[in-house]
N, C-alpha and C positions, 0 to 999 in steps of 0.2 A: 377680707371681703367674703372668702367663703363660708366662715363661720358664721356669719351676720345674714348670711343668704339661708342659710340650712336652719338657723332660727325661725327667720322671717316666714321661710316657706309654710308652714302650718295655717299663717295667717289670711293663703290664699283659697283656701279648701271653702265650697262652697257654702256647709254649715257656718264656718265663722263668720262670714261677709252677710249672712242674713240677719243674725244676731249682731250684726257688730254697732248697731243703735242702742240696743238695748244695753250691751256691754259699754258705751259709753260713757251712760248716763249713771251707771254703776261706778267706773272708776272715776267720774268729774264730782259724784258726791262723794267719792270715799275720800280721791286727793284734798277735798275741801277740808273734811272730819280731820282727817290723818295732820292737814296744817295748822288747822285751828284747836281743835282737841288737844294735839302735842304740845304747842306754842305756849298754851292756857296751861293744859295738866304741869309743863316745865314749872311756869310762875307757881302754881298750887305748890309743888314739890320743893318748890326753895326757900315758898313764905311756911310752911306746917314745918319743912326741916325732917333730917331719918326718922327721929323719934314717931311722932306724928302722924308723919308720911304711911312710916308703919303700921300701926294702929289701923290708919284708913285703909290702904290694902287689905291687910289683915283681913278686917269682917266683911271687907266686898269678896277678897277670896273663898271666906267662909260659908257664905250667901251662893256664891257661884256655883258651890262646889253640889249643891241638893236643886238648885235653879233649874236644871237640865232635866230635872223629874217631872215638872210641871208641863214639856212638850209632851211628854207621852212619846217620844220617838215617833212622831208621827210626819214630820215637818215636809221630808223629799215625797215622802208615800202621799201627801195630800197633796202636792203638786205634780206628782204621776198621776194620780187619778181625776186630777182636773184637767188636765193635760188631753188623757183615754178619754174620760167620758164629762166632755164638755157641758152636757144638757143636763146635769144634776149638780152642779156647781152650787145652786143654794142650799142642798143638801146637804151638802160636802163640806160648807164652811160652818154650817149651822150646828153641825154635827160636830165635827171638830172645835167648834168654839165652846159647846160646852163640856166636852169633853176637857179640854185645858183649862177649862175654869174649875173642873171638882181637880182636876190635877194638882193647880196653882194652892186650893183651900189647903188642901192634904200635905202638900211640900213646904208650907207655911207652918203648918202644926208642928210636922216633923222638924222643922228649922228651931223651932220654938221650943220643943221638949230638948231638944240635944244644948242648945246654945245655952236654957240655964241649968241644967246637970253639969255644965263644965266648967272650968277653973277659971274660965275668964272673972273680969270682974262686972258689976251691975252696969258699970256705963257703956263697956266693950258691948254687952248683950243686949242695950238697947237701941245700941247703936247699930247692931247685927238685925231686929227687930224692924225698924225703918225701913233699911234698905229689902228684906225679905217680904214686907210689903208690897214691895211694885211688882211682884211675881205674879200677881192678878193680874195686871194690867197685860200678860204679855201673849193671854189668850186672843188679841187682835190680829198676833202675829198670823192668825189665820189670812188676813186682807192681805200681807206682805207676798205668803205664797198662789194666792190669787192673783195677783199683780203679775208676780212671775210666770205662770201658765199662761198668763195673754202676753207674753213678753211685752209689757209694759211698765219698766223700771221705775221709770221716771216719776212716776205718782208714790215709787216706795222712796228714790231717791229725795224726793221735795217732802216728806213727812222727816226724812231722815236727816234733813237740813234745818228744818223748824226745829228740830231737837235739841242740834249741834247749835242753835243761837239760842236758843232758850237755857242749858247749859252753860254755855259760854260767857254769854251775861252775866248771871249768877255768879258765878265763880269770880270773874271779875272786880264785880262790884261786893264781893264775900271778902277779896283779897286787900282789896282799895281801905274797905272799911274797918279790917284786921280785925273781922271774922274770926271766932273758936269752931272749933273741928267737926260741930252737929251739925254747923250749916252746909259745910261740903257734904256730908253723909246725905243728910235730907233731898240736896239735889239730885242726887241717886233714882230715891223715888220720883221726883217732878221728872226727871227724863223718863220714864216709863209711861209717866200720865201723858206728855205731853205729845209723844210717840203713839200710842194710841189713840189718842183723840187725831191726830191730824192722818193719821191711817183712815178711820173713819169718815172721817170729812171726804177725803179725797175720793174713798171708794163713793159714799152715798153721791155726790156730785157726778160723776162718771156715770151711775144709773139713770139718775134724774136727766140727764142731758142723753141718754142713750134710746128716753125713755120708755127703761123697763122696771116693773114691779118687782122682780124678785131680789131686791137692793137689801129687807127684811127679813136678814138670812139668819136672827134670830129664833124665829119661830118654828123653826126645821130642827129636827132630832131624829134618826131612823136608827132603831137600833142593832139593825141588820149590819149598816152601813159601820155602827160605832165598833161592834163587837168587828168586823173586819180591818179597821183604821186599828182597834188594839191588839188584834193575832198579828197582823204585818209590823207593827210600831215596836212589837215588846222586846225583840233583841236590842233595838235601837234605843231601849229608855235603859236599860244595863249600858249598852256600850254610852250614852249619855254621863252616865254618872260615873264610868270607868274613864271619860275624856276628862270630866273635869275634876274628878279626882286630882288623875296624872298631869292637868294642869296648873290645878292652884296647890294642891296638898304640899308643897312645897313651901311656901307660906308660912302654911296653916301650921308644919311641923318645926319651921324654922323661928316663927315665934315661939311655940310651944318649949324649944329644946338651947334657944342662945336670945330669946330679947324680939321686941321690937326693932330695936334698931338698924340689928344685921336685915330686918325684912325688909324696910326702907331702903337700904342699900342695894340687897336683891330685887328688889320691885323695879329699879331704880336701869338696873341694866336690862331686866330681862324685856322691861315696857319696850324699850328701844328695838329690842328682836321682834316682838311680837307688832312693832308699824306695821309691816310687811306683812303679815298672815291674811289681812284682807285682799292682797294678789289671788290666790287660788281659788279663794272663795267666790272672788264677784267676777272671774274666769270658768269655773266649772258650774256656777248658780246661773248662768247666764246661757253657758252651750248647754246646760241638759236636754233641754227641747229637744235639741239639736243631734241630741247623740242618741235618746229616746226612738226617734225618726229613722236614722237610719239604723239602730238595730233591726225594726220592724220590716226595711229595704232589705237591707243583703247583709251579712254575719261579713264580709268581707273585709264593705265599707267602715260598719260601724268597729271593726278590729283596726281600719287602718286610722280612723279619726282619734284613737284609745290610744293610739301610739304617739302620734301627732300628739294629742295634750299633753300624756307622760313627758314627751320629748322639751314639748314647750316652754313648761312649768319648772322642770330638771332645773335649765340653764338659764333661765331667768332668776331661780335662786342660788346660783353659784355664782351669777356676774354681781348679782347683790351682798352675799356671802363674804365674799374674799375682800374687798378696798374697807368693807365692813370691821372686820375683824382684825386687819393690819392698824386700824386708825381707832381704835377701841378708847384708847386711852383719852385719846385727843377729844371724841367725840363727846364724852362723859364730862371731861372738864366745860368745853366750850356751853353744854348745853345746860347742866348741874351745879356745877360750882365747885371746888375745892370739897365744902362737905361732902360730899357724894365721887367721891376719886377713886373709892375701892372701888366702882360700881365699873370701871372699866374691864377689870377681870372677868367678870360675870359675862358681862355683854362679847368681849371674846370666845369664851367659851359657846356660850348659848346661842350666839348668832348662825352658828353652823346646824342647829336643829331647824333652821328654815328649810334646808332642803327637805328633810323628812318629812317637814310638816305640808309643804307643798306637793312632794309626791302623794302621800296619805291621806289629803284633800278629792284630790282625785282618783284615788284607789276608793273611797267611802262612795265617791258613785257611781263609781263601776257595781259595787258592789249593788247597789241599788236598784241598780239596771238590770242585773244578775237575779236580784230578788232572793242576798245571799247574806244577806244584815245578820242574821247570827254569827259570822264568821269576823265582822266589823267588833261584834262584844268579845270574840274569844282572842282577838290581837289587843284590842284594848283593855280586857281584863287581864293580859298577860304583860302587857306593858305598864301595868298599873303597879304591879306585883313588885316587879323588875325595879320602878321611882322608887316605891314606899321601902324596899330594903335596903334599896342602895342610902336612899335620906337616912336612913334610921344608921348604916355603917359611918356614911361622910358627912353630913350636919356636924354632931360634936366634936369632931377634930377638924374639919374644914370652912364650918362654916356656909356660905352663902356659894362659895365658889363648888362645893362638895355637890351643894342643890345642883350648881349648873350642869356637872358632868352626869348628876344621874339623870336629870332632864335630858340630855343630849344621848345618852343610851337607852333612856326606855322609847325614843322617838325613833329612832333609830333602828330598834328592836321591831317596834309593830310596823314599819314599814317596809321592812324588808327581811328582818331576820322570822319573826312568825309565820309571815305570810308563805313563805318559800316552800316550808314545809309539810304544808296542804296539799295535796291534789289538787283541790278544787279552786287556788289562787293562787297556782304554783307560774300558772303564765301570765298571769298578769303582774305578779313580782320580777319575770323575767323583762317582761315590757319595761318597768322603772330601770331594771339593772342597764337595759340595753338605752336607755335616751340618756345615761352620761357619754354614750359615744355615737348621741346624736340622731338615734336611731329615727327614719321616718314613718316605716312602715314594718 
């Protein structure tokens, strides 16, 4: 009981109980996504088969990996700043929206010149082509961190549900009717459309009913504003493509160097580790506000609420960790099929990078708060480094399980081993060290 107390206790601190509507309506859409999503993505997985399977990972991997260019790293820095300076908000988005829109053009080109310079073949690359389309669409994400500075989720949550049924259907009825591989790809892009538009909606109705004019946050561009959103944003559009690097290139190199098929197998376990990565997200997306506030209060508080999250998040991903990683096998069967039975190795090994990645959730906002984002690019450019050598040693002789262990050490590495040896984020590596033994404060 006293372990369960010393958890719980964080959840009593007054930041959390103000947020903790916002924070609801976060984890009731995500548990929805995560059941539905999973449920659907399983049948996809069993009707496409590794082969297949592979293939589709692959160019979404592919896709992902240059996607993170099109934020501009600007995403937490435009919800601090809506946050600060509430009464330029249509400036803020208007600015930021087209700013992600020349982003989106440029990350499309570039998508576009690499994917037919490479070995793939014509259908891989236009298949890569589709889905690299909906990278326009994700300049709305502006409205999502809008939503968030008013801590009202719930209009991000209900776009982000329309999605998940508009997907879901699809896929479906793509399955039922034994659907070829373009149609799962193509819904890729309709999730992007669909997700913006119902962002839009939501925001313009909210004005309309608030009614206020500046709903027509189009028309706004200040280029005071934009050249400041790109000097704070640019550590953070490096460490963007150094995260997703270090998270899909694993893939991308394991088709390249053994098949599709080993990737299907991989995709296969690591999908399973990666349920849970929406924990720290829509826990640290939610207290920012929170922790914003009281930094500006007292250096005290805001250090004891930094511990508290650390602490929080810690043991949340070790209680999920462990029954995880003993039932590995089991889990792969029940949920995959016999085809997919290698995939239990993977997912043992790789389920233990949750911890790191839920620490390193929360370390990205501290950093933020710190206004220390160059420091986020030099652990994830160092972590990148650390995947891509260790892939390039264990891929050809290990295969899928080789990916997992260098995943699981370059996760590892920027969470605690780079950071340590900064000055300048040497205490707050210490905070992570200290909430495996629960630390409150």
């Amino acid at each position: 009981m006293k372990l369960v107390e010393r958890i719980k206790k964080p959840l009593s601190s007054a930041g959390v109980k103000k947020y903790a509507h916002n924070t609801g309506w976060l984890f009731a859409e995500q548990m929805l996504r995560m059941a539905a999503g999973f449920l659907v993505g399983l049948w996809v997985a069993r009707y496409l088969g590794p082969d297949q399977f592979g293939i589709y990972n692959y160019v979404i991997a592919f896709t992902s990996i240059f996607a993170g260019l099109a934020k501009l790293g600007m995403d937490e820095i435009l919800v601090r700043d809506l946050v600060n300076d509430p009464e330029k908000e249509a400036v803020y988005l208007g600015t930021a929206f087209w700013l992600k829109l020349a982003g989106a053009i440029l990350t499309i080109a570039l998508i576009t010149f690499i994917s037919i310079i490479s070995s793939d073949d014509y259908l891989t690359v236009f298949y890569i082509l589709i889905i690299s389309a909906g990278i326009i669409f994700q300049s709305f994400e502006v409205l999502d961190f809008y939503f968030r500075s008013k801590v009202l989720t719930k209009y991000v949550s209900i776009s982000k549900l329309i999605q998940l049924l508009v997907s879901s259907l699809l896929k479906v009825y793509f399955v039922v009717t034994g659907a070829e591989l373009f149609w799962f790809v193509l819904i890729a892009l309709i999730d992007q459309i669909s997700l913006a538009l119902s962002l839009y909606l939501n925001f313009y109705n909210r004005k309309i009913k608030l009614g206020l004019k500046d709903y027509n946050f189009f028309k706004y561009f200040d280029k005071s504003v934009a050249n400041r959103l790109l000097h704070d944003g640019w550590p953070m559009i490096l460490s963007s493509l150094a995260v997703m690097i270090y998270l899909r290139i694993d893939q991308v190199m394991i088709k390249n160097m053994v098949g599709e098929h080993v990737v299907g197998i991989y995709a296969a376990g690591v999908r399973i580790s990666e349920l849970f990565f929406f924990i720290p997200v829509i826990i640290c997306s939610s207290l920012f506000p929170a922790i914003l506030n009281a930094k500006r209060t007292e250096q005290q508080l805001f250090n004891k609420r930094l511990q508290q999250l650390y602490t929080f998040l810690t043991w949340i991903a070790i209680l999920i960790t462990i029954p995880v990683a003993f039932l590995s096998d089991w889990i792969v069967y029940v949920l995959y099929g016999e085809q997919f039975a290698e995939a239990g190795n993977i997912l043992m090994i790789s389920i233990w990078a949750s911890i790191f990645v839920f620490q390193g959730t929360a370390r990205g906002y501290w950093l933020v708060a710190e206004n220390l984002q160059k420091y986020s690019l030099i652990f994830t450019s160092l972590a990148t480094l650390v995947n891509v050598l260790l892939n390039i040693i264990l891929i050809p002789q290990y295969g899928g399980i080789g990916a997992a262990w260098a995943t699981l050490i370059s996760y590892s590495s920027s969470a605690i081993l780079f950071p340590i040896l900064f000055k300048r984020t040497r205490n707050s590596t210490i905070q992570l060290l200290k909430s495996f033994i629960l630390a409150r404060a």
